[in-house]
C-alpha positions in Angstrom: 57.3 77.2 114.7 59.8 75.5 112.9 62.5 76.4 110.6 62.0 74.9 107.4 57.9 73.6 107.1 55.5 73.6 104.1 56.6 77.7 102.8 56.4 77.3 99.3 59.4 78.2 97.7 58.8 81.6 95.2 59.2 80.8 91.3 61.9 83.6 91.0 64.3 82.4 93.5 66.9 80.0 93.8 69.5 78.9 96.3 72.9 77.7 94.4 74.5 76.7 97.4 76.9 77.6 100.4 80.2 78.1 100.8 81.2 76.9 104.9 84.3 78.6 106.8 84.0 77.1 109.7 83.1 73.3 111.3 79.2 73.3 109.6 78.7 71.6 106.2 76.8 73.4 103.6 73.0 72.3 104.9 73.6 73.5 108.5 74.5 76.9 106.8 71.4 77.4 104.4 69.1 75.7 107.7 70.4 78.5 109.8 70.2 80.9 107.1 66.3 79.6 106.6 65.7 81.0 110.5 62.5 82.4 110.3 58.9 81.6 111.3 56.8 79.2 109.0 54.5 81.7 108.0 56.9 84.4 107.0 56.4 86.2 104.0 60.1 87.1 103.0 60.3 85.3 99.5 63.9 84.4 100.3 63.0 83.1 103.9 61.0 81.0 101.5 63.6 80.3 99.1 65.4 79.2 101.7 63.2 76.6 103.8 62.3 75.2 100.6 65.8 74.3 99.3 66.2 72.9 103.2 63.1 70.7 102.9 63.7 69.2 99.5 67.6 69.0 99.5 68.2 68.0 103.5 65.0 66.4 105.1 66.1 64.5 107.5 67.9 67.7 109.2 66.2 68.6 112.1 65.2 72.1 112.4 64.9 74.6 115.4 62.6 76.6 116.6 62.0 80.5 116.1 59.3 82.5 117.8 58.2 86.0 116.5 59.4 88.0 119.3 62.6 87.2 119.1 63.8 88.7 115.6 65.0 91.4 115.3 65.4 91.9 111.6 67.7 94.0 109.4 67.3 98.0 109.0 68.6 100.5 106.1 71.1 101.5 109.1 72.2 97.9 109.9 72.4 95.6 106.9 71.8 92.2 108.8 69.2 90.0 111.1 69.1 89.5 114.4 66.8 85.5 115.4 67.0 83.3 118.1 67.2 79.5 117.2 66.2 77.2 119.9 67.1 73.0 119.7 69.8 73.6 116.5 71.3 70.7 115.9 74.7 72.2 115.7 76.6 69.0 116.5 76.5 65.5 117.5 76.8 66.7 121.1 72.7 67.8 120.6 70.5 70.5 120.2 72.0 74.0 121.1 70.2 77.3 121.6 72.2 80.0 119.1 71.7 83.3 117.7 71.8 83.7 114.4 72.8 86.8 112.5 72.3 86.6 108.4 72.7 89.8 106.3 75.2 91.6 103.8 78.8 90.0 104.5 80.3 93.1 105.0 78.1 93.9 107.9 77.9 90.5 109.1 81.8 90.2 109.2 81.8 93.8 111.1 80.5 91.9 114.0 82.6 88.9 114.4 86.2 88.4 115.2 87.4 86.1 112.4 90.8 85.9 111.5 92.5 87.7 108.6 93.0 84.5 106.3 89.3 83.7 107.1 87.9 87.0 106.2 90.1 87.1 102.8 89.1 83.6 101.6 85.4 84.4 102.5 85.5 87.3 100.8 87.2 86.0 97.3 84.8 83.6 97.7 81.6 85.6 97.7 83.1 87.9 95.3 83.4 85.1 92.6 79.8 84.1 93.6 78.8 88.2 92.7 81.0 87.8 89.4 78.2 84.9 88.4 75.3 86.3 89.3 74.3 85.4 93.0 74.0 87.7 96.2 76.0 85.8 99.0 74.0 86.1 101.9 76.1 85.7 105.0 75.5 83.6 108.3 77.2 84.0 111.9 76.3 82.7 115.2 77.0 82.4 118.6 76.1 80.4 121.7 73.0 81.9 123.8 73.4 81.1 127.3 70.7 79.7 130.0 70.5 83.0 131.3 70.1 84.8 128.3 73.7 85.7 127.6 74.8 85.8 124.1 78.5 84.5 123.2 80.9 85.8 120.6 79.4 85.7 116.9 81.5 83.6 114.5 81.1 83.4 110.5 80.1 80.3 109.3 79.4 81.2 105.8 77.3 82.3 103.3 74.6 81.2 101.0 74.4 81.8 97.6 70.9 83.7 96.0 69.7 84.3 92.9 66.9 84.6 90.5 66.6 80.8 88.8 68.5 81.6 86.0 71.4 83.4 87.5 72.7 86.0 84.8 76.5 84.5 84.0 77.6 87.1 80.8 79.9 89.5 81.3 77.3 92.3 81.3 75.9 91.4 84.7 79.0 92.8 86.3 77.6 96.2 85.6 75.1 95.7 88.5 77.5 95.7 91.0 80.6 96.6 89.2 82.3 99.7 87.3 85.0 99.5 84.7 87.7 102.1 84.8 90.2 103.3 82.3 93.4 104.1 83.9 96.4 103.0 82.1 96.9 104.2 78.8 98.2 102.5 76.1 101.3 104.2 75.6 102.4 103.3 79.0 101.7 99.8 79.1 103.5 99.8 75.6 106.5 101.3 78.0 105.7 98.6 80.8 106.2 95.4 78.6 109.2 96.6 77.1 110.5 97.7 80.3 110.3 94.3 81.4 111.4 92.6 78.1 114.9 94.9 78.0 115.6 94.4 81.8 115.3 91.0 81.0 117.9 90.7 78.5 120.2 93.1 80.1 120.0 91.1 83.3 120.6 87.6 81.5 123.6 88.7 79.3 124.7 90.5 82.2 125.3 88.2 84.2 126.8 86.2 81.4 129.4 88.9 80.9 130.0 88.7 84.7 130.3 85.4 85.0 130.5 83.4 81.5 129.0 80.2 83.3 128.6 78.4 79.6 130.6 78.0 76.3 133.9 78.0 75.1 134.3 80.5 77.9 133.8 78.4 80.6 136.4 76.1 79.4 140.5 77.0 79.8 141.9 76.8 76.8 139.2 76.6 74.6 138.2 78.1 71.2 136.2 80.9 72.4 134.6 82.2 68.7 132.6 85.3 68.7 130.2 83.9 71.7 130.7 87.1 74.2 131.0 89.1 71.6 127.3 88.2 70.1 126.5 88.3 74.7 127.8 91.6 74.7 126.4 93.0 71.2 122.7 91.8 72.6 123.4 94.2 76.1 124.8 97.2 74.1 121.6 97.1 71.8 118.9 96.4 74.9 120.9 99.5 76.6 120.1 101.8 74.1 116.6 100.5 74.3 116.6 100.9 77.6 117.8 104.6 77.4 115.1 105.5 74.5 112.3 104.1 76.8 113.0 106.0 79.4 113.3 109.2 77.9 110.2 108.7 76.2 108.5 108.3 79.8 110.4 111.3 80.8 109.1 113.6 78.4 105.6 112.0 78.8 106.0 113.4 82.2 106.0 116.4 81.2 103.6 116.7 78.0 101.3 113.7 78.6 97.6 115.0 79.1 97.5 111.6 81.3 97.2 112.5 85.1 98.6 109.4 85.9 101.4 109.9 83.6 102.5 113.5 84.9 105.3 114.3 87.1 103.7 115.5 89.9 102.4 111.9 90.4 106.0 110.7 91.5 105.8 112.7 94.6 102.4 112.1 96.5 102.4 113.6 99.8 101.0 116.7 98.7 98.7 117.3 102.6 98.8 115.7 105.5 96.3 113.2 104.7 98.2 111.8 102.5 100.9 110.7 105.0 97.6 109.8 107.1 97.2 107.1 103.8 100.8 106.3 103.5 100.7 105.1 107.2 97.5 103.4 107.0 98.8 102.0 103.5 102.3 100.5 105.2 100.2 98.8 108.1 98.0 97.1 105.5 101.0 95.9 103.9 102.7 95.1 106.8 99.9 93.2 108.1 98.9 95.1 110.7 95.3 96.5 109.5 93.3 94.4 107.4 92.0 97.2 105.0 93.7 100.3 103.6 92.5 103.0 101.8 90.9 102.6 98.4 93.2 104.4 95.1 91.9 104.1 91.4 95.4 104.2 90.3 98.9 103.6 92.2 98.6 104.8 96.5 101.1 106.6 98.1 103.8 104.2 98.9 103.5 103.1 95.3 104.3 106.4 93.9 106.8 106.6 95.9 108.7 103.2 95.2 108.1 103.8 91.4 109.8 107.1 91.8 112.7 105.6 93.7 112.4 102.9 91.1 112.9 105.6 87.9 116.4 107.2 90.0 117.6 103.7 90.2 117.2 103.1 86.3 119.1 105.9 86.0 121.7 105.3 87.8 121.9 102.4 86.7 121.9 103.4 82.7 124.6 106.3 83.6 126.9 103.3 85.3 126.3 101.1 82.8 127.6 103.7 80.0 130.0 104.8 81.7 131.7 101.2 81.3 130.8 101.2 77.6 132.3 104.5 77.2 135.8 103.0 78.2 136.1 101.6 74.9 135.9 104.8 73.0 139.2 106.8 75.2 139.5 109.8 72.3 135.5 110.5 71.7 135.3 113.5 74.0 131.6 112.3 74.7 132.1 109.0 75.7 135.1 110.2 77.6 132.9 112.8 79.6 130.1 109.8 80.2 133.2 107.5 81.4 133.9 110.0 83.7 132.6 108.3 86.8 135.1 105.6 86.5 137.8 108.0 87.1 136.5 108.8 90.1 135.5 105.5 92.0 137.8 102.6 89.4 136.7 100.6 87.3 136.1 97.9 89.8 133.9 99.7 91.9 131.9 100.4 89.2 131.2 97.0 87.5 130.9 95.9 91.6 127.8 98.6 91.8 126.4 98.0 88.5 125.9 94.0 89.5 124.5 95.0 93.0 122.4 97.5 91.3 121.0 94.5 89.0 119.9 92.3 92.0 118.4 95.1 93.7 116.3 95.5 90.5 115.2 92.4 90.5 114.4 92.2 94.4 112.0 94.7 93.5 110.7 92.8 90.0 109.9 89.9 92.9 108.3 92.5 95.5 106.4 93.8 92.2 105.0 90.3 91.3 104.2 89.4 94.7 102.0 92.4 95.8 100.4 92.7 92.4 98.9 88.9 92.8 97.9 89.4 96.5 96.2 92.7 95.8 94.3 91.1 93.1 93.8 88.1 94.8 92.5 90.3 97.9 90.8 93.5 96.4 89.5 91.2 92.6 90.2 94.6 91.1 91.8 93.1 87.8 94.9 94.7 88.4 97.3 92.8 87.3 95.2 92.4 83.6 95.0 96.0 83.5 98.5 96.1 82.2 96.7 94.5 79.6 93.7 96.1 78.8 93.9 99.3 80.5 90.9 99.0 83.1 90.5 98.6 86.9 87.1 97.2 88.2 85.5 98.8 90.9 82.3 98.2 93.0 79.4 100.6 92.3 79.4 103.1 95.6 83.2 102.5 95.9 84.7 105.8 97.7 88.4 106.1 96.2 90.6 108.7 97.4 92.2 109.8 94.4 88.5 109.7 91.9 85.2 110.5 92.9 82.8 108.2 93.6 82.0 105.6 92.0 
């Protein structure tokens, strides 16, 4: 019995191709997907063959006998055939075993690498987004004596009814939409960003006046600084009105996420358990970690750290401006930090403190794309529109299922 013969393929399937992660190119895949007997009666076995015989047919096929499948069960999500005479290379026929299934399950029992999993995975989740079920393909070597070598992906291949579903409403087959972040704090967020911005960039101008009349001994200096300097005082009091607003929304907000208690997550033990499993993900050392709706441990935790340093770095930073105004008895009790450490050492702090902000604006940028380059959760736009996607079935620690 051959691989791909005269099956006809069914009028409500389609294959739209397959993506390769390994040496094969895309027909070896969808052949060794197609490993079945001729007169099977699976309509994508069908599919399959078909799309073998009428886009490759000069590829010659193996041979697969009926007692050695072993085919996918509700417990394991994948096949189990024996190929004989593949032509897996110009070296000749090779005897293999081919496993084909979910690509989860599939992937469970290979040893690819981390950067193979990941691309295969983005891969077959953009395939999902436009309406195709990837099906995946490993195989490995089967010895003389019957031995069977270690399984290694190849691939998947894309199915799909013939007119694959490409609106946005076909992500509610496999998908779920959540509401997390509220519009009042992404209204926070933005500004956040567009105030550290400009106190960062005139900042650093007032440290260091790098252009102008300034920059130039001698020179006409005009009211240059003093427009620099008006444009810090004014983001500072921006600054200082934003985050009081997220402080008391920590406090009256009827947004979980929003509420104080959120800045301090290790509430049992199993949340350490997450916050350790959650710093080996990020460290590289697992490849999954635990699945949150909203912000995980270490998250909370840096964002909280994150809030002290604003702080800090708004009570430095008026403490400076309050030098200005020596006989106000409130601006002299805000300046009082300079009496104690100088004036120096204050500015001095108040720059470090900048750059350590924006170490973590580059931390924040970078782990934001690779989680939603890795996980296709739509973080990053949620700071837009509010929503997280999650797949149907999902099991997130801090929601119920989805």
């Amino acid at each position: 019995m051959t691989l791909a013969g005269d099956r006809i393929r069914p009028p409500n399937l389609t294959i739209g191709g397959a993506f390769t992660i390994g040496q094969l190119n895309e027909g070896h895949v969808i052949a060794l997907a197609a490993a079945a007997p001729t007169d099977s009666l699976d309509p994508v076995d069908g599919a399959l063959a078909a799309t073998v015989a009428s886009e490759w047919p000069d590829l010659a096929a193996g041979s697969v006998s009926d007692d050695e499948i072993d085919p996918a069960t509700k417990q394991r999500r994948h096949s189990v055939t024996v190929v004989r005479g593949f032509p897996l290379s110009d070296d000749g026929p090779a005897d293999l075993v081919v496993m084909r299934g979910s690509l989860e399950s599939v992937l469970a029992q290979t040893d690819a690498r981390r950067g193979d999993r990941s691309n295969i995975r983005r891969n077959a989740a953009w395939a999902e987004r436009h309406g195709w079920r990837p099906l995946a393909v490993a195989t490995a070597p089967l010895g003389a004596d019957g031995s069977v070598g270690k399984f290694s992906i190849q691939g998947f291949v894309e199915v799909g009814v013939d007119k694959p579903p490409r609106d946005p409403d076909h992500w509610s087959a496999n998908w779920v939409r959540l509401n997390v972040w509220s519009a009042s704090l992404r209204l926070q967020h933005w500004l956040n960003v567009a105030t550290i911005f400009i106190l960062s960039c005139t900042g650093y101008i007032i440290m260091d006046p790098f252009f102008g009349p300034e920059a130039r001994a001698g020179a006409e200096t005009g009211f240059q600084m003093g427009g620099v300097r008006f444009g810090h005082f004014a983001a500072a009091f921006l600054w200082v009105v934003l985050g009081a607003s997220r402080v008391i929304s920590a406090f009256v907000s009827r947004d979980k996420h929003l509420r104080w208690t959120e800045w301090w997550p290790l509430k049992r033990r199993q949340d350490l358990r997450n916050l350790g499993e959650v710093l080996q993900y990020y460290t590289f050392i697992k490849a999954e970690s635990p699945l949150f709706v909203a912000h995980n441990p270490l998250q909370h935790l840096t964002y909280a750290g994150v809030y002290v340093a604003c702080g800090v770095q708004m009570i430095t930073g008026f403490a400076l401006f309050g030098l200005y105004h020596p006989t106000n008895p409130f601006w002299a009790l805000v300046s009082t930090p300079v009496h104690w450490f100088g004036i120096p050492g204050i500015r001095l702090f108040h720059t470090m403190m900048m750059f350590a902000l924006w170490a973590f604006v580059i931390v924040h940028v970078y782990l934001a794309v690779r989680a939603d380059s890795l996980e296709r959760h739509g973080g990053i736009s949620s700071m837009i529109n509010g929503g997280v996607w999650l797949k149907r079935g999902a099991k997130p620690v801090d929601a119920p299922e989805i």
